[in-house]
LUMDO-833609 format. One record per residue (C-alpha): x, y, z; residue in three letters. Coordinates in steps of 0.001 Angstrom, whole numbers, always signed. Example, Ala and Ser with C-alpha at 12.3 -4.5 7.8 and 13.67 -1.06 7.14 Angstrom:
REM residues 2
<x: +12300 y: -4500 z: +7800 residu: ala>;
<x: +13670 y: -1060 z: +7140 residu: ser>;
This chain:
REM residues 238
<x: -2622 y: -23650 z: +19171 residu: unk>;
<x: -4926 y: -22397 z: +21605 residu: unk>;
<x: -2347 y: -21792 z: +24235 residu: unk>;
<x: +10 y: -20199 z: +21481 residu: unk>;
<x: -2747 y: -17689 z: +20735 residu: unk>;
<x: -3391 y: -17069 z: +24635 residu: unk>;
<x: +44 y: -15709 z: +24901 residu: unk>;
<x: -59 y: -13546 z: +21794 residu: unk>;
<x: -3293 y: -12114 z: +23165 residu: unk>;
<x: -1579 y: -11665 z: +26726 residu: unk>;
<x: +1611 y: -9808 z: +25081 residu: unk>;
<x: -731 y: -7543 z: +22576 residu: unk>;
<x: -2598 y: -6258 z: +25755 residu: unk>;
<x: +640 y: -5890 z: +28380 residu: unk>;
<x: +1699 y: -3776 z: +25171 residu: unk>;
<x: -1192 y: -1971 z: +24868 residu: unk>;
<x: -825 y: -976 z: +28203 residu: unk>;
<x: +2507 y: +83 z: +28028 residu: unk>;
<x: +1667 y: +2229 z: +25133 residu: unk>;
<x: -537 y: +3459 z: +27449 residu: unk>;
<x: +1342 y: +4512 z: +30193 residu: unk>;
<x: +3924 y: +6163 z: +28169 residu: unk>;
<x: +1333 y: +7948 z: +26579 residu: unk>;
<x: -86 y: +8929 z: +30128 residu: unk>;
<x: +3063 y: +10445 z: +31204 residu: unk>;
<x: +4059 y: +12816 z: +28708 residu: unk>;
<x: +3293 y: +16279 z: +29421 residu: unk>;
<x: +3161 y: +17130 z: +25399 residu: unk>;
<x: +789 y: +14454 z: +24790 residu: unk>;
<x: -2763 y: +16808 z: +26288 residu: unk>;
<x: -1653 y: +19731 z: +24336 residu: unk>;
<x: -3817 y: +20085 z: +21164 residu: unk>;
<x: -3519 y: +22796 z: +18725 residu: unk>;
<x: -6352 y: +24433 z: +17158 residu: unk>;
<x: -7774 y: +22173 z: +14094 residu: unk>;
<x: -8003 y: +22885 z: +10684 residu: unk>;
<x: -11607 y: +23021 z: +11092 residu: unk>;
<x: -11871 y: +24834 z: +13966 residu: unk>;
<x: -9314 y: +27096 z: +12243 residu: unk>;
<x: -11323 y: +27427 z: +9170 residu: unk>;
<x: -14310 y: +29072 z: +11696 residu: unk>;
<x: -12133 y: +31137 z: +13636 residu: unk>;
<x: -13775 y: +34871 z: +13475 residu: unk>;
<x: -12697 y: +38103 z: +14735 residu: unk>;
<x: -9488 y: +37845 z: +17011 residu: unk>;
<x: -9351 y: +34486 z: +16676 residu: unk>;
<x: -9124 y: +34751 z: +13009 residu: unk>;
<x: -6672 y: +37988 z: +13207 residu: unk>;
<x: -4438 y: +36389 z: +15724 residu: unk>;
<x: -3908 y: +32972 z: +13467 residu: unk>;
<x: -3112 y: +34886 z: +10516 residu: unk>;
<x: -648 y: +37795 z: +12826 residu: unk>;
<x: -3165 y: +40357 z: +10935 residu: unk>;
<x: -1763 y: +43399 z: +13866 residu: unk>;
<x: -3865 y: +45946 z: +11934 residu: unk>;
<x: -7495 y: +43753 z: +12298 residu: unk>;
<x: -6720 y: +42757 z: +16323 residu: unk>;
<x: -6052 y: +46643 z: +16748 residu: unk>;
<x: -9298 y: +47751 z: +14696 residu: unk>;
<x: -11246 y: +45059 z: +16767 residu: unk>;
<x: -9667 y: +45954 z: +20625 residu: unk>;
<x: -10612 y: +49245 z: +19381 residu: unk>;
<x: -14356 y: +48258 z: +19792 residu: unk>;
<x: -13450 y: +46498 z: +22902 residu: unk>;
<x: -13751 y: +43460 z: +21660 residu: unk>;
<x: -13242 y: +40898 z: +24316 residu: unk>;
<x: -9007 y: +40157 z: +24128 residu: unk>;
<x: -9712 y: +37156 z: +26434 residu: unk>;
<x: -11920 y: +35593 z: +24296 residu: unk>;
<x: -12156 y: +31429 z: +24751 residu: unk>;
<x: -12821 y: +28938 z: +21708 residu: unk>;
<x: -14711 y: +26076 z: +22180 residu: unk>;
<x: -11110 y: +24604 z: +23923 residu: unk>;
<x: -10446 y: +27584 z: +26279 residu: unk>;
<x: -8083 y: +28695 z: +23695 residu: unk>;
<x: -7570 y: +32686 z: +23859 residu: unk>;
<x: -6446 y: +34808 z: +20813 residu: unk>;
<x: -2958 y: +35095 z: +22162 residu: unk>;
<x: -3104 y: +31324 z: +22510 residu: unk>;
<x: -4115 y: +30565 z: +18970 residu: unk>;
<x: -913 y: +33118 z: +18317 residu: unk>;
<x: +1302 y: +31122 z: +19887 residu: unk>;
<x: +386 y: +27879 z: +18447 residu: unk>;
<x: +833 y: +29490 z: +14809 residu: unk>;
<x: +3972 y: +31215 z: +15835 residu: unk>;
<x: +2406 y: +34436 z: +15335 residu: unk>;
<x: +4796 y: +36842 z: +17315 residu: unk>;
<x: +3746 y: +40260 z: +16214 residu: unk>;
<x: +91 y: +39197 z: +16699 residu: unk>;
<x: +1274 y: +38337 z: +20248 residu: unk>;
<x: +3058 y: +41710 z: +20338 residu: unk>;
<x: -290 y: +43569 z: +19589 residu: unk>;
<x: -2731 y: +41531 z: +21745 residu: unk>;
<x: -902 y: +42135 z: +24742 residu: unk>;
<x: -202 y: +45958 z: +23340 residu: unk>;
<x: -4230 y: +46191 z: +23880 residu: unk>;
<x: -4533 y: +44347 z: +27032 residu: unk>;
<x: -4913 y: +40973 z: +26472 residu: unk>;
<x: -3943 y: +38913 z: +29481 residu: unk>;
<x: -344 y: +36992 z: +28665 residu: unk>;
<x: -1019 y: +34281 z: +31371 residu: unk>;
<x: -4263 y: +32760 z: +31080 residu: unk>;
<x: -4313 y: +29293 z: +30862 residu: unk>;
<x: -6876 y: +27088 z: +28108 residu: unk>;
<x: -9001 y: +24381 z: +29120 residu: unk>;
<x: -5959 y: +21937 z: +28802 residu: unk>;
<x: -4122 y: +23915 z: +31253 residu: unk>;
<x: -1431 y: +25195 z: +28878 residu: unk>;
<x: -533 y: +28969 z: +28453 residu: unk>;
<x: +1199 y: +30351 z: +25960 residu: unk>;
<x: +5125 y: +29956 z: +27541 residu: unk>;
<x: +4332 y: +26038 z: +27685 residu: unk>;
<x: +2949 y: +26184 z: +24256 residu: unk>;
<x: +6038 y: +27467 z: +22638 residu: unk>;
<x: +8229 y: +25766 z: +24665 residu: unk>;
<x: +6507 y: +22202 z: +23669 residu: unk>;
<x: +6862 y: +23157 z: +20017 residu: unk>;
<x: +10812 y: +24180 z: +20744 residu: unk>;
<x: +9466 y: +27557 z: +19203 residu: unk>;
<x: +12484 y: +29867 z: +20838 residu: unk>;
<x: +11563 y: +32999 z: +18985 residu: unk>;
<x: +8213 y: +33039 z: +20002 residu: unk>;
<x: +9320 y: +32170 z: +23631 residu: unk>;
<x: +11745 y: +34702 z: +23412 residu: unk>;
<x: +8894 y: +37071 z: +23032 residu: unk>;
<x: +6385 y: +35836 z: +25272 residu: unk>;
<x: +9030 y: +36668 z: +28119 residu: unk>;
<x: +10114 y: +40169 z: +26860 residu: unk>;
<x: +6539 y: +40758 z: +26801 residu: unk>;
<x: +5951 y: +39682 z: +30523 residu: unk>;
<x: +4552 y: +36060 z: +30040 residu: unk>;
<x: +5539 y: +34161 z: +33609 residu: unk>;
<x: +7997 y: +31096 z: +33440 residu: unk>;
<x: +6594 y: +29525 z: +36531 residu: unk>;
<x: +3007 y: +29192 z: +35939 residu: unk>;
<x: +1353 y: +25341 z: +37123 residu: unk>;
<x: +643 y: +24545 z: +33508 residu: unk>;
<x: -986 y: +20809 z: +31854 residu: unk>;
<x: -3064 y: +17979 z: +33888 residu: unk>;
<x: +269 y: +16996 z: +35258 residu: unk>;
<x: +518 y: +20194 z: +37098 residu: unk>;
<x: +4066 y: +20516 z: +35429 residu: unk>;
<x: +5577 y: +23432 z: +34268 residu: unk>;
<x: +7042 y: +24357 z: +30706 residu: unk>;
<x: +10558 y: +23641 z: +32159 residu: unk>;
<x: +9517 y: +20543 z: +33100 residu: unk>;
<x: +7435 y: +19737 z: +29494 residu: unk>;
<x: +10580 y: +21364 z: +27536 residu: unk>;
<x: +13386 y: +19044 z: +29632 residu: unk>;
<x: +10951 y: +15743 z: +28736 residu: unk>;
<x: +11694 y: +16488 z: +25201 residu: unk>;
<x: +15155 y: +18095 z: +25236 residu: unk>;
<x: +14451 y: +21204 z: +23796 residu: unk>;
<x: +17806 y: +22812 z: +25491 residu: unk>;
<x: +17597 y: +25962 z: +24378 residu: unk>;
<x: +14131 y: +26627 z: +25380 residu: unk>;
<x: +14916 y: +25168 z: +28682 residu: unk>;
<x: +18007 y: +27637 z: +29030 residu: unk>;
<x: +15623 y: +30454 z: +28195 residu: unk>;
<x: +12874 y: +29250 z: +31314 residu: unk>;
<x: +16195 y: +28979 z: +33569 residu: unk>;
<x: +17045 y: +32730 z: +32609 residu: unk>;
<x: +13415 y: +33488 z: +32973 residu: unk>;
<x: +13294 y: +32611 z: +36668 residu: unk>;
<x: +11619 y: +28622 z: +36014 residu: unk>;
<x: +11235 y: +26836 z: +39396 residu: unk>;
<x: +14156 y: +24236 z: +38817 residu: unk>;
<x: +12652 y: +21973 z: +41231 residu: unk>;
<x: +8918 y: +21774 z: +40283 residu: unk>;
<x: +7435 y: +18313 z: +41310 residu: unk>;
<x: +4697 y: +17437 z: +39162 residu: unk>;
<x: +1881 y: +15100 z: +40317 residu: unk>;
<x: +3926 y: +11746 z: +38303 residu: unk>;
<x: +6259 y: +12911 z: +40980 residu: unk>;
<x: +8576 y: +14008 z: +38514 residu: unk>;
<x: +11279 y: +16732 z: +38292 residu: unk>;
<x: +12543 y: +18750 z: +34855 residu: unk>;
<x: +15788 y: +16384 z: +35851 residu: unk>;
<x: +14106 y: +13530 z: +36239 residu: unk>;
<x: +12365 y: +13748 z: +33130 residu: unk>;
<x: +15796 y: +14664 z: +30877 residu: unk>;
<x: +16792 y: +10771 z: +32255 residu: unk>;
<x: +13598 y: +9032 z: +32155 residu: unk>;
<x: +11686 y: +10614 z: +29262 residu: unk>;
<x: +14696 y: +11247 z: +27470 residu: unk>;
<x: +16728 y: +9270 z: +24792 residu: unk>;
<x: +19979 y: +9998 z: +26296 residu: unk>;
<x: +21160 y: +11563 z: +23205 residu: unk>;
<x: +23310 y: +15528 z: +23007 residu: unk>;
<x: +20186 y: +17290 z: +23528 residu: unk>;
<x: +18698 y: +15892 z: +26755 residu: unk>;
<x: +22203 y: +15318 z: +27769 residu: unk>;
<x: +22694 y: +19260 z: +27292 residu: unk>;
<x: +19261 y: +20304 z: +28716 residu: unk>;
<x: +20495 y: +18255 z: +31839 residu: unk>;
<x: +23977 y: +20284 z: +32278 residu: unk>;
<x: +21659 y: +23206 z: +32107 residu: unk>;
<x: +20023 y: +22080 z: +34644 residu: unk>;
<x: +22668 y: +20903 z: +36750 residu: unk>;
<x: +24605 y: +24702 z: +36335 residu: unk>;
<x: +21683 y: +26369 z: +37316 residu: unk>;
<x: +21276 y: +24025 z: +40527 residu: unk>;
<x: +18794 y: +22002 z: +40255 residu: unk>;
<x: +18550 y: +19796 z: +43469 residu: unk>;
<x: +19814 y: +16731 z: +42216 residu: unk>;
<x: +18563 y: +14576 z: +45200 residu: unk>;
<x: +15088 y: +14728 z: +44428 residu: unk>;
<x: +13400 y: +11389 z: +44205 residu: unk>;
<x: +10256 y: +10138 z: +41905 residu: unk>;
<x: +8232 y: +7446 z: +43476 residu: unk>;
<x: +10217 y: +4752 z: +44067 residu: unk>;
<x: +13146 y: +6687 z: +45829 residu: unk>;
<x: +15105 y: +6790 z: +43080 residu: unk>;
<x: +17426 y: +9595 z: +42242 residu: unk>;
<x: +18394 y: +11417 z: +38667 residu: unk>;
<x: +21713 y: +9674 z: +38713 residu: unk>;
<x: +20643 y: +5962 z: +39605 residu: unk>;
<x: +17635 y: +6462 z: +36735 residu: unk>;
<x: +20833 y: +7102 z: +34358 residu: unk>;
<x: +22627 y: +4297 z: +35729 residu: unk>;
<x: +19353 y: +2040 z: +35252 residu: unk>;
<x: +19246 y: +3271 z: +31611 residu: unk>;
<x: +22770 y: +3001 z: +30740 residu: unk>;
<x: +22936 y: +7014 z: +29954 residu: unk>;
<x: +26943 y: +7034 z: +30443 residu: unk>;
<x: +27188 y: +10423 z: +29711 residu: unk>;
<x: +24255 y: +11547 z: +31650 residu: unk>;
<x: +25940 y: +9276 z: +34651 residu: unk>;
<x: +29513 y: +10792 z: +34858 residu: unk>;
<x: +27890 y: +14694 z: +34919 residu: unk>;
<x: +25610 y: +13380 z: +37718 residu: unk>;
<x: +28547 y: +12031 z: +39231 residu: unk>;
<x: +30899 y: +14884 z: +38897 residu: unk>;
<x: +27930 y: +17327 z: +40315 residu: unk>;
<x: +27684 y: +15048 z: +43513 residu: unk>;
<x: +30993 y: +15436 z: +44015 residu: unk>;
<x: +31298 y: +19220 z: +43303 residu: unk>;
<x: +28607 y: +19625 z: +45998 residu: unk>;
């Protein structure tokens, strides 16, 4: 009985720790959103920006308020905009000045933001308004290509392509936005789509993670057929 209980115990913790480590290398897992506390005691542009009130965050940048302004998690106004999908709000802050690439004390702007929620439209206007694509973002000094390819949000990571994202961005899990479409992916349409994108934009396909291994033999490992033959065919094209 005792040694029946011993092995439970052993499995619960080597599962625990799994857990763990999964948890550890997702880039979505850091970002947090403002509360519905912290919400409730939003003032000023904080307020204005979470509800898209233009007219109240163009009265208040009128008295110079200060457009940079951090909550208690670094979080500016044009942060707590993108979170709530607030585009117009987004619009006016950076109308008045706000700065479009500041980063909150998790390390996320407001590109990364959007394009871990798979909010398009509000990426879509981040970039027409000037936001960068290749800003260092998160603890895993990834990039929003990189966090948007992990979850196979292809059409946000077809935007960052057209937006100039560095393809081959290695973050410090020694990771690539290919890499993580096999490894963090289910294999499924939409990674297997956010990895074509990847692979017509020319990605470098030979990049490694940290045990030498390659996009293409992380597919094979996984049994991602699909993900295998367009690795295959793009060796070959090259």
């Amino acid at each position: 009985m005792r040694r029946t209980y011993l092995h439970t115990a052993r499995q619960l913790l080597v599962a625990i720790a799994i857990g763990m480590a999964s948890a550890a290398s997702s880039p979505a897992m850091a970002q947090v959103g403002p509360s519905t506390a912290e919400v409730a005691a939003y003032t000023g542009l904080h307020a204005a920006a979470h509800k898209g009130d233009t007219a109240k965050i163009d009265r208040l940048a009128a008295t110079k308020a200060d457009l940079n302004a951090r909550d208690g998690n670094g979080r500016t106004p044009l942060h707590v905009a993108a979170f709530a999908g607030q585009r117009e709000a987004i619009k006016a802050l950076v109308r008045d000045g706000a700065d479009i690439n500041l980063l909150d004390k998790d390390r996320y702007d407001g590109v990364t933001i959007a394009a871990v929620a798979n909010d398009e439209e509000t990426l879509r206007v981040l970039l027409a308004q000037g936001a960068s694509a290749k800003l260092v973002t998160s603890r895993y000094n990834g990039t929003a290509l990189i966090a948007a390819a992990h979850l196979g949000h292809d059409g946000v990571v077809k935007q960052l392509i057209a937006a100039g994202a560095p393809l081959n961005h290695v973050n410090n899990l020694h990771w690539t936005a290919a890499i993580e479409a096999v490894v963090l992916g289910d294999g499924g349409p939409r990674h297997q789509e956010t990895l074509r994108a990847l692979i017509a934009a020319g990605a470098n396909l030979q990049l490694t993670d940290r045990q030498g291994n390659t996009p293409l033999q992380l597919a094979k490992s996984r049994g991602y057929r699909e993900m295998v033959q367009m690795l295959e065919r793009a060796g070959k094209a090259g």
